[in-house]
LUMTOR-434625 format. One line per 5 residues: number of its first residue (from 1); their letters; for each residue y, z, x of C-alpha. Coordinates in steps of 0.05 Angstrom, whole numbers, plus 32768, in hexadecimal, padded with zeros to 4 digits. Layout:
NUM) A) Y:Z:X ~ ...
//
This chain:
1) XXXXX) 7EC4:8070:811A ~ 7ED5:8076:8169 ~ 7F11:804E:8186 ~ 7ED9:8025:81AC ~ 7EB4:8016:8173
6) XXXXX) 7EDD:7FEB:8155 ~ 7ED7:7FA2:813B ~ 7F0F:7F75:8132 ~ 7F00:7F42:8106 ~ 7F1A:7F11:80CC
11) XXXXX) 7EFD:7F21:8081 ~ 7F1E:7EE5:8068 ~ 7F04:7EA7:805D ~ 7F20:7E5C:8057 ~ 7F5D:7E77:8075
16) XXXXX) 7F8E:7E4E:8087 ~ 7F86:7E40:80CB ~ 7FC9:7E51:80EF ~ 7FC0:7E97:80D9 ~ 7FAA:7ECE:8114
21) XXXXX) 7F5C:7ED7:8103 ~ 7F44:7EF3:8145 ~ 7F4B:7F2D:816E ~ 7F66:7F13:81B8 ~ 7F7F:7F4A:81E4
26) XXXXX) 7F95:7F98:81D7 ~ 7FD1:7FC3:81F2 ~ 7FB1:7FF5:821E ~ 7FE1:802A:823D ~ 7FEE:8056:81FF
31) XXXXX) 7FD9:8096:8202 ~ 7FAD:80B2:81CF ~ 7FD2:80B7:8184 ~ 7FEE:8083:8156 ~ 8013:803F:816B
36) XXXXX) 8056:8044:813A ~ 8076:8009:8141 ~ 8070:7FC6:8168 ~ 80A5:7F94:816F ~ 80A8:7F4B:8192
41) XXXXX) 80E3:7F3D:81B6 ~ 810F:7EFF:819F ~ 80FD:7ED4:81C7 ~ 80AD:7EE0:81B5 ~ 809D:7EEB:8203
46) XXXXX) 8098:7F3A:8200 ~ 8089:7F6E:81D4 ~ 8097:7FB8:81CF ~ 806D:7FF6:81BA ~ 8089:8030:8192
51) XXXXX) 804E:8072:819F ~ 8042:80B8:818D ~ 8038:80C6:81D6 ~ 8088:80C0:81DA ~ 808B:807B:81F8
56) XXXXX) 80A4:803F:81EF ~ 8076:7FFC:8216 ~ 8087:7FB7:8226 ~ 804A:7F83:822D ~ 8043:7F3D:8234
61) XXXXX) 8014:7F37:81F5 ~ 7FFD:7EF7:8206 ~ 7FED:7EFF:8254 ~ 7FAB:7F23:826B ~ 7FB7:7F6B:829C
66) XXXXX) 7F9B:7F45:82DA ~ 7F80:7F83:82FA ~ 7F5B:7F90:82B5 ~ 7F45:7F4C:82B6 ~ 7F29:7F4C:8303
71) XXXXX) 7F00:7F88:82F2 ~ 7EE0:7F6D:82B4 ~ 7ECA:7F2B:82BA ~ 7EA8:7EFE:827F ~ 7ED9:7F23:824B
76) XXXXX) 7EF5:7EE0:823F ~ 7EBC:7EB8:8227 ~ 7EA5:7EF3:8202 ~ 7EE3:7EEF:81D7 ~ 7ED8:7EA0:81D5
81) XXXXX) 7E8B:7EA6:81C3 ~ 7E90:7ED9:8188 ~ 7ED5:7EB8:816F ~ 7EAF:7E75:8169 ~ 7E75:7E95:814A
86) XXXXX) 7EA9:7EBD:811C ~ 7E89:7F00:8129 ~ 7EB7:7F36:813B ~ 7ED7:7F52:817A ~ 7ECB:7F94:8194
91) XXXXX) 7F02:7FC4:81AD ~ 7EE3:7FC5:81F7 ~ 7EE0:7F85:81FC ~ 7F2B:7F68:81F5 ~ 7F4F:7F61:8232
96) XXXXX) 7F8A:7F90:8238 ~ 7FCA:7F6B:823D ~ 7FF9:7F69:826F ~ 8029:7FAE:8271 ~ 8064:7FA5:828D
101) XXXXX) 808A:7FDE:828B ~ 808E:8026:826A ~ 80CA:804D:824A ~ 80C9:809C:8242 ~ 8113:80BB:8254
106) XXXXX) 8133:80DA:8217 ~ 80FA:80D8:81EE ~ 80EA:811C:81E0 ~ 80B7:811A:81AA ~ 8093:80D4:8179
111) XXXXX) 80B2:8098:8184 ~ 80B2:8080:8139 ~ 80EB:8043:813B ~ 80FB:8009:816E ~ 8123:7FCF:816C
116) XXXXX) 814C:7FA3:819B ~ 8184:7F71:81AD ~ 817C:7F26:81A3 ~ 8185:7F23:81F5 ~ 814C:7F57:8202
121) XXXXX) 8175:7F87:8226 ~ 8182:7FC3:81FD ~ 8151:7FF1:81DD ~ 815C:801E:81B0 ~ 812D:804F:8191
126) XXXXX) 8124:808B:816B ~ 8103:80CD:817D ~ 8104:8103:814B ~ 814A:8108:8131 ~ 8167:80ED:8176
131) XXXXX) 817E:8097:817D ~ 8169:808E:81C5 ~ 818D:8047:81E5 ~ 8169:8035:821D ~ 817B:7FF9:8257
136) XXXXX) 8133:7FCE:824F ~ 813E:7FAB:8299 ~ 8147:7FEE:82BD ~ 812A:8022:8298 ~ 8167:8049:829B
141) XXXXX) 8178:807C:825C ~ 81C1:805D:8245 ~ 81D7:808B:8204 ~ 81B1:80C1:81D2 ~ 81CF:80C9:8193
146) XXXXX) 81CD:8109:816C ~ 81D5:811C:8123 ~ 81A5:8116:80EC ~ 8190:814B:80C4 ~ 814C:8127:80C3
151) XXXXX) 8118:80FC:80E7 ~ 812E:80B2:80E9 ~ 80FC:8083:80CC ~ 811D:8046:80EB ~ 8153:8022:8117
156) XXXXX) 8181:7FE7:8126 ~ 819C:7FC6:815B ~ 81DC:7F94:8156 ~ 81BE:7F4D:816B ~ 81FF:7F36:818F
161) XXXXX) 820C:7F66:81D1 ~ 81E2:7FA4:81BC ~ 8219:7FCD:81B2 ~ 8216:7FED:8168 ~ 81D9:8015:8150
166) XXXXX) 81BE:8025:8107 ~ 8196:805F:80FA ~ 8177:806F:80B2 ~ 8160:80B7:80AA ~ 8131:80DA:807B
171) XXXXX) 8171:8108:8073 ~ 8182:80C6:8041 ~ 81C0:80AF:8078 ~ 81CB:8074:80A4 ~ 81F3:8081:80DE
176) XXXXX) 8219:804B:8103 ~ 8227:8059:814A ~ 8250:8034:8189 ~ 822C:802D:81C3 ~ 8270:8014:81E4
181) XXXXX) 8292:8055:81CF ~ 8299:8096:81F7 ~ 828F:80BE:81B6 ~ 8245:80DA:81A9 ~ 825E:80DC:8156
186) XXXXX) 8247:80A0:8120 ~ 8279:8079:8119 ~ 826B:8074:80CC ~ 822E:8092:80A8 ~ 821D:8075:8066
191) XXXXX) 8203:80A2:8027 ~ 81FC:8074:7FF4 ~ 81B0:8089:7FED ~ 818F:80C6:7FC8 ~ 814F:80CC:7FF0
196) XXXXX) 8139:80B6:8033 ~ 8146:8073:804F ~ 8109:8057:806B ~ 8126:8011:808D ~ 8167:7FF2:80A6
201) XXXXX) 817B:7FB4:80CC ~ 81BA:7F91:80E9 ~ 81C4:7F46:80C9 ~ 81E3:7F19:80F4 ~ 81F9:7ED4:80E9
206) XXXXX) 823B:7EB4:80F8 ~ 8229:7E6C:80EA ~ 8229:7E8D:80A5 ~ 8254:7EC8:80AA ~ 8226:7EFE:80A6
211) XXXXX) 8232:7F3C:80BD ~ 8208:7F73:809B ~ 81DC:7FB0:808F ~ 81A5:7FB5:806E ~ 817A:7FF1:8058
216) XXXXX) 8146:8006:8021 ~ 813A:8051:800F ~ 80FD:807C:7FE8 ~ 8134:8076:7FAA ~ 8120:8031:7F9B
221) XXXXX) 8160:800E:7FBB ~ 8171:7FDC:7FF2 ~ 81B7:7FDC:7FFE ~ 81D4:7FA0:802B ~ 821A:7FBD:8044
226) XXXXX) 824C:7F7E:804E ~ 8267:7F98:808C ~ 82A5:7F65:808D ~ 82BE:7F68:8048 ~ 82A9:7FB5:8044
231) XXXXX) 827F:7FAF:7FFE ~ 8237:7FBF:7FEE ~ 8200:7FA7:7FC6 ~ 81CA:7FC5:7FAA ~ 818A:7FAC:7F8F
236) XXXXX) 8166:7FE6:7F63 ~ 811A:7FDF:7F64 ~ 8116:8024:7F3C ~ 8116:806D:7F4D ~ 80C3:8065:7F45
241) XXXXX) 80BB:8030:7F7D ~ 80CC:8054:7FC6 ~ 80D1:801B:7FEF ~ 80C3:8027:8036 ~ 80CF:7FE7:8057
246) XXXXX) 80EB:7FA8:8056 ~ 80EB:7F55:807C ~ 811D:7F1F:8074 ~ 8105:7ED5:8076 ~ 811F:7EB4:80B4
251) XXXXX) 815C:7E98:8095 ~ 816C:7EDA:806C ~ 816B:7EBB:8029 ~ 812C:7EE5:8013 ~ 8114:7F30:801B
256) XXXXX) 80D6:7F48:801D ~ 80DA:7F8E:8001 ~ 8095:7FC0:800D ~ 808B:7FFC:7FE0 ~ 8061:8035:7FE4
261) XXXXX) 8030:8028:7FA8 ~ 8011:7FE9:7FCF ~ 804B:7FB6:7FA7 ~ 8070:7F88:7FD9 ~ 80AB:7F67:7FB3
266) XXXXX) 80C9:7F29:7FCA ~ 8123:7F16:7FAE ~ 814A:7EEC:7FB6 ~ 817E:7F10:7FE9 ~ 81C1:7EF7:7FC6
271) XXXXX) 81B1:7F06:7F84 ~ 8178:7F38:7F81 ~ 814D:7F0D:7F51 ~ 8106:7F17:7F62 ~ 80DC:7ED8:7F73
276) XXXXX) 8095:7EFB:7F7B ~ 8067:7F41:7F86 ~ 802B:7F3B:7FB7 ~ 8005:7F78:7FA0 ~ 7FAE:7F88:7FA4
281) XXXXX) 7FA8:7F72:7FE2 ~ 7FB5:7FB1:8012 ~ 7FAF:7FFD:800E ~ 7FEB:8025:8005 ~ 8000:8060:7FF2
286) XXXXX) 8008:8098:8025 ~ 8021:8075:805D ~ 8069:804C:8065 ~ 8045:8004:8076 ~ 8072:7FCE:809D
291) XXXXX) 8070:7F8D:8084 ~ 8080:7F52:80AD ~ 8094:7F01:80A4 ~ 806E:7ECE:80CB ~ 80A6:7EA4:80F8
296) XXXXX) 809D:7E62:80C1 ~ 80AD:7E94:8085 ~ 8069:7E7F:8061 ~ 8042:7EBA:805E ~ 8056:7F02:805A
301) XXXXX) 8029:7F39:8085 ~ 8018:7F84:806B ~ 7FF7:7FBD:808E ~ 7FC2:7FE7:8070 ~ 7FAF:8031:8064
306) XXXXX) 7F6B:8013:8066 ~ 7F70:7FF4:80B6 ~ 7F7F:7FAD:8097 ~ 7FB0:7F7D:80AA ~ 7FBF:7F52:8069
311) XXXXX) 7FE0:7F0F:8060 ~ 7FFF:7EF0:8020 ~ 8011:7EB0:800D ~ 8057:7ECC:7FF1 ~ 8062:7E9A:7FC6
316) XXXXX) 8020:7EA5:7F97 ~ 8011:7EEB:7FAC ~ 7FCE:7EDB:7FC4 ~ 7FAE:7EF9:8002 ~ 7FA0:7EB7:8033
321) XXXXX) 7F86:7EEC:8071 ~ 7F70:7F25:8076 ~ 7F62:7F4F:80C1 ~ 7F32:7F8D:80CE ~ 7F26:7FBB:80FC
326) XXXXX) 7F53:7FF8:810A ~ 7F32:8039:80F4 ~ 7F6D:8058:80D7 ~ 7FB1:8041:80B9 ~ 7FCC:7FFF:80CC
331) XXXXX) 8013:800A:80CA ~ 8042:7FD2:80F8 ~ 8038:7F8E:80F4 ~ 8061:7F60:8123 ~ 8058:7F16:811E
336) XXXXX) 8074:7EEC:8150 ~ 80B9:7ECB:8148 ~ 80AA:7E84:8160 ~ 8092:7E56:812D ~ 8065:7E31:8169
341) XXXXX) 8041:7E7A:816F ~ 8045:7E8A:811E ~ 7FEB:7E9B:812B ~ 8009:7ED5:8154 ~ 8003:7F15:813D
346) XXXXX) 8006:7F65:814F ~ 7FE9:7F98:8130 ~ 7FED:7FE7:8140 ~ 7FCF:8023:811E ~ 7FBE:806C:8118
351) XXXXX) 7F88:8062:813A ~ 7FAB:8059:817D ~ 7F9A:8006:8182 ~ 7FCA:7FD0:8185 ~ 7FA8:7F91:8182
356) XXXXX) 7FC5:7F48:818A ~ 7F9D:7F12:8161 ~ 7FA8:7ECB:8164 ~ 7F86:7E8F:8146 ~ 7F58:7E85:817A
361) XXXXX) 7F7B:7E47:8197 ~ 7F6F:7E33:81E1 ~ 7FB3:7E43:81F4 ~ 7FAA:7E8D:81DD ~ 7F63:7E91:81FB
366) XXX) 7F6B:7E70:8237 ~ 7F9D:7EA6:824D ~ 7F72:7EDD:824D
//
């Protein structure tokens, strides 16, 4: 199937009706080769792109490319005649949303990893076995970081100030590093796991004295490093189960945990009981699939080998949604972080589309 061929679509039906169902706009700018990662900002008004074309892309999801939209008049009530009618979308006829700006310096071969302060100033990104920190206003390269025997599979920004960076490695490390410091050297690098570690974030919370890092690893681990009191924790899903990604509910109580034979397990954070499995509903497998939270914590959000984007109610473990289109792999999810915009999601594949859906409400159609 061509990239232009495409129809995005929902397969689902009865579904709830604050979940994403149709296809409203596409990032265009990309060039040819798989989106990796995609990644609203905090404050829901931005998102970045992670590609294999060595970039990283911020867009205004939710705001038409005005030049785009000059050219190509009509596009709108196209989208607003076949959503009503429920048919799919095709790929040439979303709207490309607004770029804003493009980052390349220091990235020397696949982005694979992004993330970002709270204030949406700092980026920092991974290329190869390089940490690249980047200054999002000004473009500007600010630090590289050097020292993994492997590629890194993901990254973390500190919330508060942007200043401390997590790397986790397929060389089975994290590294910590100072962005305030004049020294290029980690200033700690954890090797509590025995394979590669496929995901780590920063948890920050002083109304409730959190200060941590978390990570899960192929070994069948996550670890959550108490960063104050200098202990760690570890939850043991079994040597059998890589897991290859994981998403905390909003108030960090829960964890979503995503393993490689299609199982996504949902504990209890503090005690490591588990409260649920979502499993059947997406393709896995192969590929390291992110899984995402939607902003009200009610449903959880899996990629797919098969080009799906699938929802669960996490609570029963029953798919509620379920999106089509990409031709290859779906594997980033990013659903928006304001529970007024929880229909807003964005999807990016293999097949070199990133595609923001929404539930077809006015306010989403009426800006493109």
């Amino acid at each position: 199937m061509s990239r232009d061929s495409n129809v995005f679509q929902a397969s689902t039906k009865n579904a709830p009706s604050n979940l994403p169902s149709i296809a409203t706009s596409r990032l265009v700018g990309h060039d040819a080769g798989p989106i990796r990662m995609v990644k609203f900002t905090s404050d829901g008004k931005y998102c970045l792109t992670a590609g294999h074309d060595r970039t990283v892309r911020l867009w205004n999801p939710l705001r038409v490319d005005p030049a785009a939209f000059q050219s190509k008049t009509g596009r709108t009530n196209n989208i607003s005649a076949l959503s009503s009618n429920h048919q799919g979308v095709s790929l040439h006829s979303l709207p490309p949303a607004l770029p804003i700006q493009a980052y390349t310096d220091g990235h020397n071969y696949p982005v694979s990893a992004i993330d970002m302060d709270d204030l949406s100033t700092t980026l920092v990104s991974s290329s190869e076995k390089t940490v690249v920190v980047t200054d999002i206003l000004t473009q500007k390269l600010k630090r590289r970081f050097q020292g993994h025997a492997g590629r890194i599979n993901s990254v973390a920004c500190s919330k508060k100030g942007g200043s401390i960076f997590c790397s986790a490695s397929y060389d089975g490390t994290v590294r910590i590093w100072d962005g305030r410091s004049f020294s290029s050297d980690p200033v700690q690098i954890l090797q509590d796991a025995t394979d590669s570690v496929s995901c780590v974030k920063i948890l920050e919370n002083s109304k409730r004295d959190i200060c941590e890092i978390m990570t899960c690893s192929v070994d069948g681990c996550v670890r959550t490093y108490d960063v104050r009191r200098g202990c760690i924790n570890t939850d043991d899903f079994g040597k059998d189960m890589s897991l290859t990604c994981f998403v905390n509910t909003s108030d960090d109580l829960c964890t979503a945990v995503s393993c490689l034979n299609g199982s996504i397990h949902i504990e209890e954070k503090s005690t490591g009981m588990l409260l649920g499995t979502c499993f059947g509903g997406h393709a896995a497998g192969r590929y390291s699939l992110e899984c995402s939270m939607t902003s009200e914590d009610e449903y959880l959000v899996s990629g797919s080998e098969d080009g799906r984007v699938v929802f669960y109610d996490w609570k029963t473990g029953h798919v509620v949604q379920s999106l089509e289109g990409h031709s290859r792999v779906t594997t980033t999810v990013a659903c928006h972080p304001k529970v007024e915009h929880s229909s807003v999601l964005i999807s990016g594949s293999y097949d070199g589309n990133a595609i923001v859906w929404t539930n077809g409400d006015s306010l989403y159609l009426d800006a493109f």
